[in-house]
Every structure is written in C-alpha cells, then in structure tokens.
PDB file of N, CA, C and O in Angstrom:
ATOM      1  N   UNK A   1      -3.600 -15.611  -8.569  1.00  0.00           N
ATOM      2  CA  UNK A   1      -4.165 -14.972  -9.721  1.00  0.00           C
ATOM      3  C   UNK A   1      -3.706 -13.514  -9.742  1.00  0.00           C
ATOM      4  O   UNK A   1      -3.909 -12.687  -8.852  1.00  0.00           O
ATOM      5  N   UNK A   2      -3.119 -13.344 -10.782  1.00  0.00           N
ATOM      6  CA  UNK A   2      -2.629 -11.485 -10.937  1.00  0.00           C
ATOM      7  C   UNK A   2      -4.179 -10.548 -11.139  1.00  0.00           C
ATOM      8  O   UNK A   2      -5.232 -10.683 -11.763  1.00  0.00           O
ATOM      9  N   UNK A   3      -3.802  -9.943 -10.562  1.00  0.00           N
ATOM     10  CA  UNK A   3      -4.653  -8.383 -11.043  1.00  0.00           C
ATOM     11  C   UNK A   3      -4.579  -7.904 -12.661  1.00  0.00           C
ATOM     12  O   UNK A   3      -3.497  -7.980 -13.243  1.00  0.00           O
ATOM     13  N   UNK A   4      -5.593  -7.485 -13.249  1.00  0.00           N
ATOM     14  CA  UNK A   4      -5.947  -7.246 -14.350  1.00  0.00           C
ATOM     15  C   UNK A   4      -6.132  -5.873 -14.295  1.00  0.00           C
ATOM     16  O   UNK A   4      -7.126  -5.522 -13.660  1.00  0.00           O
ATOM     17  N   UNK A   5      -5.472  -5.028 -14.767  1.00  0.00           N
ATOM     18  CA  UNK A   5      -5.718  -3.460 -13.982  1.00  0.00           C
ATOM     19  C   UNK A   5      -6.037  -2.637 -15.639  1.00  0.00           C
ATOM     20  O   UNK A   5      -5.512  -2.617 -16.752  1.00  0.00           O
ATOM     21  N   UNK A   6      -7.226  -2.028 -14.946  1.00  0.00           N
ATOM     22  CA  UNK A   6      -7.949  -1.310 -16.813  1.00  0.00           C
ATOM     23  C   UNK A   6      -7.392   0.096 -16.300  1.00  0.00           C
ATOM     24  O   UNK A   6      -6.913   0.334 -15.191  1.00  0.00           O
ATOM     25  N   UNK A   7      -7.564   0.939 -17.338  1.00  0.00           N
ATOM     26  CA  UNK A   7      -7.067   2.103 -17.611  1.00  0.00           C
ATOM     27  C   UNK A   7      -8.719   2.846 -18.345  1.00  0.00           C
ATOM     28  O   UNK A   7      -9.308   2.345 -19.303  1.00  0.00           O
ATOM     29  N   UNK A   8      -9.037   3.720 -17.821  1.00  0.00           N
ATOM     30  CA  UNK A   8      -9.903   4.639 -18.376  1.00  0.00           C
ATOM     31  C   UNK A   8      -9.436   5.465 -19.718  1.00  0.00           C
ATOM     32  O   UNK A   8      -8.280   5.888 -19.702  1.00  0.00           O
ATOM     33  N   UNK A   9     -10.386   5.776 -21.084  1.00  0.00           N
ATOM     34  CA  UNK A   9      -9.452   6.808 -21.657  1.00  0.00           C
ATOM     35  C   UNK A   9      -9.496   7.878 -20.506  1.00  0.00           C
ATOM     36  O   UNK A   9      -8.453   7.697 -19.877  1.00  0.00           O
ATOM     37  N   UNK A  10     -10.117   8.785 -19.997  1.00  0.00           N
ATOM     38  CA  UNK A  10      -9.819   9.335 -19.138  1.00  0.00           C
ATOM     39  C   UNK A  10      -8.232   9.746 -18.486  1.00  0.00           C
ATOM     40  O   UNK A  10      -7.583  10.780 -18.642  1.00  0.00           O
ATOM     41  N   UNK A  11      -7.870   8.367 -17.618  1.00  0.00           N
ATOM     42  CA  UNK A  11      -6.565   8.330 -17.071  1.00  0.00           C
ATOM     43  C   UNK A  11      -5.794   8.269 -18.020  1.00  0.00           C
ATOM     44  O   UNK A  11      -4.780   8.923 -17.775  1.00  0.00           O
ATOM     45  N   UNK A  12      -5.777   7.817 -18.960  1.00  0.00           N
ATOM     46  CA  UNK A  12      -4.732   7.801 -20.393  1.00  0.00           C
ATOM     47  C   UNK A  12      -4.413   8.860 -20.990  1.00  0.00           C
ATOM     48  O   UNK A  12      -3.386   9.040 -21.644  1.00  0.00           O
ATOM     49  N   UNK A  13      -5.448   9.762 -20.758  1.00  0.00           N
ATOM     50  CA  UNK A  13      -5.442  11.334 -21.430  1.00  0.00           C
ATOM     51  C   UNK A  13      -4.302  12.029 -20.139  1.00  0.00           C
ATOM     52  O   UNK A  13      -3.109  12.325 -20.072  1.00  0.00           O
ATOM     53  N   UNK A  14      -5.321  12.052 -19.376  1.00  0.00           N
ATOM     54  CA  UNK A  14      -4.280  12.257 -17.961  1.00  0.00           C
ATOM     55  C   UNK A  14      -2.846  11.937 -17.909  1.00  0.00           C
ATOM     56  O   UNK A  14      -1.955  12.766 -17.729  1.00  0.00           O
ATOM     57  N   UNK A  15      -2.717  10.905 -18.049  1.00  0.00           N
ATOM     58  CA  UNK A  15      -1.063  10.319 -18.593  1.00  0.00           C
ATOM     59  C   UNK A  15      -0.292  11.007 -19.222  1.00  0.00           C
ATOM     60  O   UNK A  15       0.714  11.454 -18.671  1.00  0.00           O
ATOM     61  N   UNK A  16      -0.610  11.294 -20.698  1.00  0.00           N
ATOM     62  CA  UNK A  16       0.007  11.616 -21.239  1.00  0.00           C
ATOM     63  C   UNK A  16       0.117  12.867 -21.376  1.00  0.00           C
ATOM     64  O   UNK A  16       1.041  13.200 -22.118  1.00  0.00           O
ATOM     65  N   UNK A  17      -0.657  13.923 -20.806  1.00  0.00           N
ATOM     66  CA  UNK A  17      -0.531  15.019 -20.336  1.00  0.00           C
ATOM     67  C   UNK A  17       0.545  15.679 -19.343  1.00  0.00           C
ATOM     68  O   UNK A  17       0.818  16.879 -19.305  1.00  0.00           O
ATOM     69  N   UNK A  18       1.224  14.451 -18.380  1.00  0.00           N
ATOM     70  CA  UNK A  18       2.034  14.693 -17.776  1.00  0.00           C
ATOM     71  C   UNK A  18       3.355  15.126 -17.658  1.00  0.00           C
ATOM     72  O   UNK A  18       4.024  14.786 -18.634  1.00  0.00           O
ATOM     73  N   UNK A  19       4.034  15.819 -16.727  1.00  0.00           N
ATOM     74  CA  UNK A  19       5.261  16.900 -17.560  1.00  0.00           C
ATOM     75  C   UNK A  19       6.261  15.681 -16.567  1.00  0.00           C
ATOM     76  O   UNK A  19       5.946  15.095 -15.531  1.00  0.00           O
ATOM     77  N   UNK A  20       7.343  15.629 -17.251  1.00  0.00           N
ATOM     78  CA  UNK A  20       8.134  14.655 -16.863  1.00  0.00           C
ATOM     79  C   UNK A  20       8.743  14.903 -15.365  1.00  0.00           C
ATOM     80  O   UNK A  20       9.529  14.061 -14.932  1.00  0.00           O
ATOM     81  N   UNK A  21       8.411  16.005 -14.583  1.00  0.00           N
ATOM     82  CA  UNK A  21       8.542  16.414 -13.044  1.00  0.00           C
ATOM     83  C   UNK A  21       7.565  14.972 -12.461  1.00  0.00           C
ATOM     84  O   UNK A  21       7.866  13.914 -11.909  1.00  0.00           O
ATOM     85  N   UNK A  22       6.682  15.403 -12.778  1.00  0.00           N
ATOM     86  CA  UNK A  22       5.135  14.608 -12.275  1.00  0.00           C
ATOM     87  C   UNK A  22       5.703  13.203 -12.865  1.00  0.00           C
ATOM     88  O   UNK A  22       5.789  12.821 -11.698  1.00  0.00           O
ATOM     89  N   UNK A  23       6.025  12.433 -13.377  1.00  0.00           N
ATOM     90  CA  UNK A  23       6.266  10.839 -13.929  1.00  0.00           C
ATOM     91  C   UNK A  23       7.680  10.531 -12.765  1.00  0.00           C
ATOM     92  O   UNK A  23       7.705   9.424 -12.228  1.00  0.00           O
ATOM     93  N   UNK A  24       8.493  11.268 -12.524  1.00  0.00           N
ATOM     94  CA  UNK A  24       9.232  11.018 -11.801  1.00  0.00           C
ATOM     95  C   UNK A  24       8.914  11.121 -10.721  1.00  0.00           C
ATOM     96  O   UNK A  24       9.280  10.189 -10.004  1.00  0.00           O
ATOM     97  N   UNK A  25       8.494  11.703 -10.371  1.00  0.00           N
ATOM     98  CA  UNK A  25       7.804  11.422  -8.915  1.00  0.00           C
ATOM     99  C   UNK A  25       7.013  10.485  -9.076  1.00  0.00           C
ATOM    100  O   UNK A  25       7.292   9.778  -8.108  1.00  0.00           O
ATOM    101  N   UNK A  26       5.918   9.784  -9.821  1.00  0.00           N
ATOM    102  CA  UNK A  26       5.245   8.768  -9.614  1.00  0.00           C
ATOM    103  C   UNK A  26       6.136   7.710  -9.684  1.00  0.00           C
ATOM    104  O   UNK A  26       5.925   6.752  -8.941  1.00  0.00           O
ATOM    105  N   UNK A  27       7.296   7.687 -10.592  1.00  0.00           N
ATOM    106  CA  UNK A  27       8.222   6.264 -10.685  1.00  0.00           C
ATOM    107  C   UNK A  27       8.871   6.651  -9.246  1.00  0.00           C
ATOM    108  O   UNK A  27       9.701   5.767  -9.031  1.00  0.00           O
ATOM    109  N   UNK A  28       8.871   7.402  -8.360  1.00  0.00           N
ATOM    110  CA  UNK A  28       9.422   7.385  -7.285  1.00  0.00           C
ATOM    111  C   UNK A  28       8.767   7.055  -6.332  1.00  0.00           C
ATOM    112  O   UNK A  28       9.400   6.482  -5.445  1.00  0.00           O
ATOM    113  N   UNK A  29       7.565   7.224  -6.155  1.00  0.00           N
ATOM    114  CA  UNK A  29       6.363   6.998  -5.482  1.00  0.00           C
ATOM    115  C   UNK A  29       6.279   5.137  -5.462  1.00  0.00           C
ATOM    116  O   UNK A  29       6.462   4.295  -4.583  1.00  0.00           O
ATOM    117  N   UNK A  30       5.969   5.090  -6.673  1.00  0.00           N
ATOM    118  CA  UNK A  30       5.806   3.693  -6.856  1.00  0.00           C
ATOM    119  C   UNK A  30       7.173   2.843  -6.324  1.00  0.00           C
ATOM    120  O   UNK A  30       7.027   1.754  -5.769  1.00  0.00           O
ATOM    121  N   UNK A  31       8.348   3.361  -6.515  1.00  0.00           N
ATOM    122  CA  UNK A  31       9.069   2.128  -6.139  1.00  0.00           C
ATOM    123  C   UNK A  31       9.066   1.960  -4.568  1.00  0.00           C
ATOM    124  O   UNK A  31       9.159   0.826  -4.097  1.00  0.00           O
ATOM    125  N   UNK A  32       8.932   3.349  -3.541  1.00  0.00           N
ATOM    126  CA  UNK A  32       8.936   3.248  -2.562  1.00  0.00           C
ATOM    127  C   UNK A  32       8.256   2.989  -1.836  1.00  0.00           C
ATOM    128  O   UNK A  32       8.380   2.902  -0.614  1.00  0.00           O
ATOM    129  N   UNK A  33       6.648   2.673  -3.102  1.00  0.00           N
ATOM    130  CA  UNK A  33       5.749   2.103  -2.394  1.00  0.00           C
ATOM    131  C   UNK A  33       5.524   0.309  -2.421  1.00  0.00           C
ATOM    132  O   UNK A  33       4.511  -0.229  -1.974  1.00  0.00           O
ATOM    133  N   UNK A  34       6.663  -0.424  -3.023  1.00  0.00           N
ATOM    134  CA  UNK A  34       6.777  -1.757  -3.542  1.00  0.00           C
ATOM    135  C   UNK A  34       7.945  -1.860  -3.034  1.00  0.00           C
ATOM    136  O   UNK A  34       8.692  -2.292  -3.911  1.00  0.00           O
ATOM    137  N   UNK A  35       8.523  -1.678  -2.023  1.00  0.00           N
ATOM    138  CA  UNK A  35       9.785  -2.159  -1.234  1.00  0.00           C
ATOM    139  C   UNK A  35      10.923  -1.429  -0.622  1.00  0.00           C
ATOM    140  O   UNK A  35      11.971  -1.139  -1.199  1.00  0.00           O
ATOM    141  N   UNK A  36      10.555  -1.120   0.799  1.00  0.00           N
ATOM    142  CA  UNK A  36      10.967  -0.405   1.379  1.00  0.00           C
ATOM    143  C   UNK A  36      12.743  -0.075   1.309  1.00  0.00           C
ATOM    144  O   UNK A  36      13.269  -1.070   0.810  1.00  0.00           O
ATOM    145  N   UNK A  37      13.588   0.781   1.582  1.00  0.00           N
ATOM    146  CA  UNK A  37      14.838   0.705   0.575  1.00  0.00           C
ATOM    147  C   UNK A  37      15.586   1.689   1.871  1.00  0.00           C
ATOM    148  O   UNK A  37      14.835   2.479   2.442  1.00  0.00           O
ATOM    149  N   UNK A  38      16.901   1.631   2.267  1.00  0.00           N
ATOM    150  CA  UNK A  38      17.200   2.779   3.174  1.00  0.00           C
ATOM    151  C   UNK A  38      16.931   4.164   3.013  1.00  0.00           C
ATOM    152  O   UNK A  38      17.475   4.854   3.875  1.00  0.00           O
ATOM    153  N   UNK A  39      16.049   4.975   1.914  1.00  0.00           N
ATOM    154  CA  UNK A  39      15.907   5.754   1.929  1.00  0.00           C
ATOM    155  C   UNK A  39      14.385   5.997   2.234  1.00  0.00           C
ATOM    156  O   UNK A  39      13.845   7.103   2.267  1.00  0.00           O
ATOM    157  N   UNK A  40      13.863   4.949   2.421  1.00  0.00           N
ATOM    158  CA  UNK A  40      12.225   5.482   3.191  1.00  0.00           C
ATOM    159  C   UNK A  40      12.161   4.418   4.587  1.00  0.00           C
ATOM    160  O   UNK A  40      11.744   3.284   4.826  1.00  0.00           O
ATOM    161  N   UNK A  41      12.746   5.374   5.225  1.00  0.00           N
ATOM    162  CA  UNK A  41      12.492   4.979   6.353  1.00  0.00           C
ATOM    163  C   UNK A  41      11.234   4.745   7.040  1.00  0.00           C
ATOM    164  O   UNK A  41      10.284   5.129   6.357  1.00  0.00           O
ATOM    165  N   UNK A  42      10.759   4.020   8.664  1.00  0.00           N
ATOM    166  CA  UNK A  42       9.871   3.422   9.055  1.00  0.00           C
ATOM    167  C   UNK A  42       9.027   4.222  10.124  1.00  0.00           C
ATOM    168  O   UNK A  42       9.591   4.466  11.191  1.00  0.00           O
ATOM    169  N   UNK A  43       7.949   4.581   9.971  1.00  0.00           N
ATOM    170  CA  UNK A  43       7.482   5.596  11.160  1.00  0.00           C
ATOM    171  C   UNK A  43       6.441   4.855  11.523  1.00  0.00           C
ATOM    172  O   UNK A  43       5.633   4.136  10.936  1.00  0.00           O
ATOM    173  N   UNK A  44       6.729   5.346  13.145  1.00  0.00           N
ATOM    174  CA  UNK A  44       5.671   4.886  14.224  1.00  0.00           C
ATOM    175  C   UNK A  44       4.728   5.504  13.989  1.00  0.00           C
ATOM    176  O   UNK A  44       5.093   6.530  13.416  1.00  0.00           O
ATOM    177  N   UNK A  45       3.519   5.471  14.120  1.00  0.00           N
ATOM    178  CA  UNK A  45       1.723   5.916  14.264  1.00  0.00           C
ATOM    179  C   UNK A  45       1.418   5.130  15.485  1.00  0.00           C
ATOM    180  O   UNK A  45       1.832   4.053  15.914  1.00  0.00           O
ATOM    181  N   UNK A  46       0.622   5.948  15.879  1.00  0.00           N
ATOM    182  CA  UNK A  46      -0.484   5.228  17.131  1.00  0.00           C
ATOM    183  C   UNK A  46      -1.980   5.444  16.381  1.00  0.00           C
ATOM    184  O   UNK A  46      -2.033   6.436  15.655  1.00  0.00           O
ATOM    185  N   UNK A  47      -3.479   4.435  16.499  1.00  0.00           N
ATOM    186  CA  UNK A  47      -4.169   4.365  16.048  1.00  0.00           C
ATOM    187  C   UNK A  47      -4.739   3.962  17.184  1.00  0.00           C
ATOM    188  O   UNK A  47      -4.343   3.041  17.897  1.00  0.00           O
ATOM    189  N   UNK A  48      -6.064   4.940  17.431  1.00  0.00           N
ATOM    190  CA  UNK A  48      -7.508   3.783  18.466  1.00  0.00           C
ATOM    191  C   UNK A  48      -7.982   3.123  17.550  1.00  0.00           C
ATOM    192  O   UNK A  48      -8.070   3.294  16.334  1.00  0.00           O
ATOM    193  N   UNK A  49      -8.328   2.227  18.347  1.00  0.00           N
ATOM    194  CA  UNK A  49      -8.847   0.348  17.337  1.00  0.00           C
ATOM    195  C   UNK A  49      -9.673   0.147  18.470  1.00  0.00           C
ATOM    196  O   UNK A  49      -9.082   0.159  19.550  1.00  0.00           O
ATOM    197  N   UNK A  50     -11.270  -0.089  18.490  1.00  0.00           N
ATOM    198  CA  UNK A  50     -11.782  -1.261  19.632  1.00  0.00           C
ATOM    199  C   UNK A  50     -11.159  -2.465  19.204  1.00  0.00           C
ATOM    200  O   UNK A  50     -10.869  -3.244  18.297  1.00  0.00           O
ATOM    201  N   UNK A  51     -11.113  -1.992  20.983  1.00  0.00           N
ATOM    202  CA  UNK A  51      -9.843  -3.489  21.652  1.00  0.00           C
ATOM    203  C   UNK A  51     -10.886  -5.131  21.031  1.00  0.00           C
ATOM    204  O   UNK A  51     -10.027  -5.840  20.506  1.00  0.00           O
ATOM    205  N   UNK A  52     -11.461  -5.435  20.991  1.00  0.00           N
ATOM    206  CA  UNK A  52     -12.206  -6.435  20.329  1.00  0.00           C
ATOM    207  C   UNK A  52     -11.926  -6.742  18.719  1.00  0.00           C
ATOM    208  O   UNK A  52     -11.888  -7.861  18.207  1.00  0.00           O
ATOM    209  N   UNK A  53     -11.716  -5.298  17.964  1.00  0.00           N
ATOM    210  CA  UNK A  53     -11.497  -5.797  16.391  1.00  0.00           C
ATOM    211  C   UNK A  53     -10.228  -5.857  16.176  1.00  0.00           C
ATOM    212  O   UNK A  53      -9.666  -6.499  15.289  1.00  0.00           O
ATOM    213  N   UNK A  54      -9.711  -5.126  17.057  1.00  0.00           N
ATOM    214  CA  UNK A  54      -7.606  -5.833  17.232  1.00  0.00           C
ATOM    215  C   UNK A  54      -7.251  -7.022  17.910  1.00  0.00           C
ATOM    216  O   UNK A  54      -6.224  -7.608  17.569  1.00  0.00           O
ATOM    217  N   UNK A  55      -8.168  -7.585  19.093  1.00  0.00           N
ATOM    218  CA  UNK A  55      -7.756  -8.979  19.267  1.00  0.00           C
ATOM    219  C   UNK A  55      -8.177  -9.823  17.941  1.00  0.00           C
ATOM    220  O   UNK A  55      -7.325 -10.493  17.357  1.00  0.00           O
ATOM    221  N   UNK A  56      -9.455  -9.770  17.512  1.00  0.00           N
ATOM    222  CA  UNK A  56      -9.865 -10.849  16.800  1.00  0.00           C
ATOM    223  C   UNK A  56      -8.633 -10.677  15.719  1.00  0.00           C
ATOM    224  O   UNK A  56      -7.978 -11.716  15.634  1.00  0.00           O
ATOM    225  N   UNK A  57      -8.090  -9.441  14.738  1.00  0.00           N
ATOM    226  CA  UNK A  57      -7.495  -9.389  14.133  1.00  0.00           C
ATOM    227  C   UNK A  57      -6.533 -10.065  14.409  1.00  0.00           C
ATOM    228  O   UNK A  57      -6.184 -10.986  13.671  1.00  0.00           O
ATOM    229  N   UNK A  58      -5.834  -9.730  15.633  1.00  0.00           N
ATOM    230  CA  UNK A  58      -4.144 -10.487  15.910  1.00  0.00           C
ATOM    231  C   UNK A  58      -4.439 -12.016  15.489  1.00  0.00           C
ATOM    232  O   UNK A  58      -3.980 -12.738  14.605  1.00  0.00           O
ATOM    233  N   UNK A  59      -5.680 -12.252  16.792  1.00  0.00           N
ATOM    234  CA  UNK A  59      -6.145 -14.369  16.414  1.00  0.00           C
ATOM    235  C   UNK A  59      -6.050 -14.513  15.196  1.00  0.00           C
ATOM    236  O   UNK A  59      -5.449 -15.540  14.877  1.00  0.00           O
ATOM    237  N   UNK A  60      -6.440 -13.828  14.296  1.00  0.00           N
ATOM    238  CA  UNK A  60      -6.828 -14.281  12.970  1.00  0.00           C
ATOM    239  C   UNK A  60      -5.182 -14.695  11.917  1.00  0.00           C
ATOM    240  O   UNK A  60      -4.986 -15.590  11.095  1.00  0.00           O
ATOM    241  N   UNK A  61      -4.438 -13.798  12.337  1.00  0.00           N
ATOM    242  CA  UNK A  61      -3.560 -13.382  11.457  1.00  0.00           C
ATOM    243  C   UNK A  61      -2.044 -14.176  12.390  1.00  0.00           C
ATOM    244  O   UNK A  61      -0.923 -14.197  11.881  1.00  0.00           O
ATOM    245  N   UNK A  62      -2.321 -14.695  13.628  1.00  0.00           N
ATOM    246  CA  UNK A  62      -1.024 -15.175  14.627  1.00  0.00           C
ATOM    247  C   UNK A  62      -1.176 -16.591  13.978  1.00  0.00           C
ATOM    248  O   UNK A  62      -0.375 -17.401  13.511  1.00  0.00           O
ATOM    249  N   UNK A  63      -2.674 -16.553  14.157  1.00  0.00           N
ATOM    250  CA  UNK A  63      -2.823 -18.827  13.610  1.00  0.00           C
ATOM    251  C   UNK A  63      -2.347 -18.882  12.404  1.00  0.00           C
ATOM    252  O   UNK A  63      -2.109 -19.946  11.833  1.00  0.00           O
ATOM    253  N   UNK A  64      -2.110 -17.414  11.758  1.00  0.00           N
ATOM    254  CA  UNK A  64      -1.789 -18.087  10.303  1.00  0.00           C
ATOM    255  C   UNK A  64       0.065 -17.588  10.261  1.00  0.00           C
ATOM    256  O   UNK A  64       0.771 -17.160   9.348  1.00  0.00           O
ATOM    257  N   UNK A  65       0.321 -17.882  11.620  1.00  0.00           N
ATOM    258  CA  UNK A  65       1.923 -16.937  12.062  1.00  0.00           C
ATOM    259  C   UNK A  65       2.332 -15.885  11.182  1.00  0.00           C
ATOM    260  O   UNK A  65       3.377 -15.962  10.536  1.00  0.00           O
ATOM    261  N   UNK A  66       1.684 -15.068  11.137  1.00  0.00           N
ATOM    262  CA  UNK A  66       2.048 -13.527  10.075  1.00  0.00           C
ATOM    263  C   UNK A  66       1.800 -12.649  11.536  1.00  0.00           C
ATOM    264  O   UNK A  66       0.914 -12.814  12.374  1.00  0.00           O
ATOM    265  N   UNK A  67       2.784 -11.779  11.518  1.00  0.00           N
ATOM    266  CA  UNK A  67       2.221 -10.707  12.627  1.00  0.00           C
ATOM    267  C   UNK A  67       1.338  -9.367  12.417  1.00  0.00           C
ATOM    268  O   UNK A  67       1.199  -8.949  11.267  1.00  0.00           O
ATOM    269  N   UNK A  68       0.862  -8.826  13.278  1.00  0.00           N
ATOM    270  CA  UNK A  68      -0.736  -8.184  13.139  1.00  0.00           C
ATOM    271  C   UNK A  68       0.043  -7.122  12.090  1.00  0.00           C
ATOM    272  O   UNK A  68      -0.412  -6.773  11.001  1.00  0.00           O
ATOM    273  N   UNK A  69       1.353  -6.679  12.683  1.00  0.00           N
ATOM    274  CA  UNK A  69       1.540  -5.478  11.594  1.00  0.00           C
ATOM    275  C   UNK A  69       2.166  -5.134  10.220  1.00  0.00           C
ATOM    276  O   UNK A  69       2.419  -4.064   9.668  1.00  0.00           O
ATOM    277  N   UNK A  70       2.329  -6.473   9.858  1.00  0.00           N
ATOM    278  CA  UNK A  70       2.873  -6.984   8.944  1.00  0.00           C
ATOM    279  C   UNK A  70       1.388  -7.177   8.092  1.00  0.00           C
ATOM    280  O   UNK A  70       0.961  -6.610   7.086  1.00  0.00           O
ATOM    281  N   UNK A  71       1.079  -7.743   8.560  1.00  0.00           N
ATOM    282  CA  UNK A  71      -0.544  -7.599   7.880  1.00  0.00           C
ATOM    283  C   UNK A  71      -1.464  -6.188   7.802  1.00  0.00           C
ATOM    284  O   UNK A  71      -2.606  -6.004   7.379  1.00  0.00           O
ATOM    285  N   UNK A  72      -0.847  -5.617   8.169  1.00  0.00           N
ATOM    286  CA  UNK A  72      -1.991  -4.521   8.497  1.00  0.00           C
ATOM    287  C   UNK A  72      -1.102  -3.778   7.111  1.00  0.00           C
ATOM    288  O   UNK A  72      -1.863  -3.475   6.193  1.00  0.00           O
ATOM    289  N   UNK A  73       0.375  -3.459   6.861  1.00  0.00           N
ATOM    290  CA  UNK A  73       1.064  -3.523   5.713  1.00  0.00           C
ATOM    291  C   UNK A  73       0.601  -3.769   4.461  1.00  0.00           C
ATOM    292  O   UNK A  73       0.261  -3.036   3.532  1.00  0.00           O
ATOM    293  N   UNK A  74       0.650  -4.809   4.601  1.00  0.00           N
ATOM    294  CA  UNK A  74       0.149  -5.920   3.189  1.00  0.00           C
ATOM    295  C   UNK A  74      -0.790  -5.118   3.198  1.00  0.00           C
ATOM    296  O   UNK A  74      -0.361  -4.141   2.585  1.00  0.00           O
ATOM    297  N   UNK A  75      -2.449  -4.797   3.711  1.00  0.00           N
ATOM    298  CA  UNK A  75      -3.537  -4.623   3.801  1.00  0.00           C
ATOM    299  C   UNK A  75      -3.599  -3.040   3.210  1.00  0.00           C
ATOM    300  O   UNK A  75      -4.253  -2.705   2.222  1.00  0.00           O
ATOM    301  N   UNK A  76      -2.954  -2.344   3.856  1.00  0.00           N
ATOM    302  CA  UNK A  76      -2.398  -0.776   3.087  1.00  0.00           C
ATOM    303  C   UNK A  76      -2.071  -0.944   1.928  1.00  0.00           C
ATOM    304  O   UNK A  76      -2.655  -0.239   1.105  1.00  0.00           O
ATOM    305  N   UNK A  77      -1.060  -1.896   1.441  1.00  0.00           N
ATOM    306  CA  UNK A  77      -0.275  -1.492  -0.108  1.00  0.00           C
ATOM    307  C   UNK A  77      -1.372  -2.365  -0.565  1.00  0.00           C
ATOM    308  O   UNK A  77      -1.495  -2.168  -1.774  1.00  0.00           O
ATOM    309  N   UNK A  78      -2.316  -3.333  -0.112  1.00  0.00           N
ATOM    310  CA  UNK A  78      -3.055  -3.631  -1.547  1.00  0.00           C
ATOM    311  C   UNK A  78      -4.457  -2.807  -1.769  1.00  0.00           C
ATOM    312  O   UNK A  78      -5.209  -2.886  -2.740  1.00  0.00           O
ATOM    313  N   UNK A  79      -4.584  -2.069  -0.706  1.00  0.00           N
ATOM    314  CA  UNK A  79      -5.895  -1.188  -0.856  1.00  0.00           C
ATOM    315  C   UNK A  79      -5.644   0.216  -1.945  1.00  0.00           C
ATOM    316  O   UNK A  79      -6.457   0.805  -2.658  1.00  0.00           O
ATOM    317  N   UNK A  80      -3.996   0.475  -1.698  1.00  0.00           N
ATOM    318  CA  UNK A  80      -3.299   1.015  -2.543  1.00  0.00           C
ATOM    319  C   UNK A  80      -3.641   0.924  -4.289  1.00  0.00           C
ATOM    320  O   UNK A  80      -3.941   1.862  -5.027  1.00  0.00           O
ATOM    321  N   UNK A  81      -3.523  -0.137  -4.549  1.00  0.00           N
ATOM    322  CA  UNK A  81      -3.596  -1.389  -5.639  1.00  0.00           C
ATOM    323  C   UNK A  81      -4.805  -0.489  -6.377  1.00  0.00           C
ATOM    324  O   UNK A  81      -4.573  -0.031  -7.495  1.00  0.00           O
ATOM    325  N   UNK A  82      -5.957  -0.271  -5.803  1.00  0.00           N
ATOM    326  CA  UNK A  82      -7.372  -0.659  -6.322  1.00  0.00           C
ATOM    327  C   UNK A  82      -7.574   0.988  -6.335  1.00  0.00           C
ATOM    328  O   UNK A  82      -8.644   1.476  -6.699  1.00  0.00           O
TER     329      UNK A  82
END
C-alpha cells in the first residue's frame, strides 16, 4: 500500500516561498536520500544499544534473512518519510 502524503496550506505557503537555492538543495537532499550514488558516500557511527534490544533485533530481522543494518537503514529513511 503507498503512502498518501497531505500537505498543510501552511507547508504550501512555505513552498512556494522558496528561493530556488533552497529547492535545489531539497531536490538534492531528496535524491541522496532515495539511493545512495558515488557521491554520498558511507559513514561508520558507533551507537550504545542494550545488548538485549540489539540481540532481539538481529533474531528478529536474521529469520527474516535481512541484516540488522540494512534494516536499521530502511528504518531511518522511512521515519524520514513521516
């Protein structure tokens, strides 16, 4: 099922207020945030996690053979989304 994504007048006003610096950077933003490309490269982070909500996570996400950080990915760009 696709996402149905509303627009506030608010954000619409906002929109169109925008100076074409600012739209290019969001069309830049956005593509590099929908598929990584040789120009956005991949950076390491370290994160504390109790060790308990990262095993259950890995179990959860190995039985369904996706790997933990590949999911944790997905889980970023769709929180992104909203």
């Amino acid at each position: 099922m696709k996402t149905i994504q509303k627009f506030s007048k608010e954000y619409l006003e906002h929109c169109k207020s925008m100076k074409p610096e600012q739209i290019v950077r969001f069309l830049d933003d956005f593509r590099r945030l929908h598929g990584a490309t040789k120009e956005d490269p991949m950076r390491l982070i370290s994160m504390k996690i109790p060790e308990s909500l990262l095993n259950a996570f890995k179990l959860k996400y190995q039985a369904g053979g996706i790997r933990d950080q590949t999911q944790i990915k997905v889980l970023m760009k769709e929180w992104l989304k909203t």
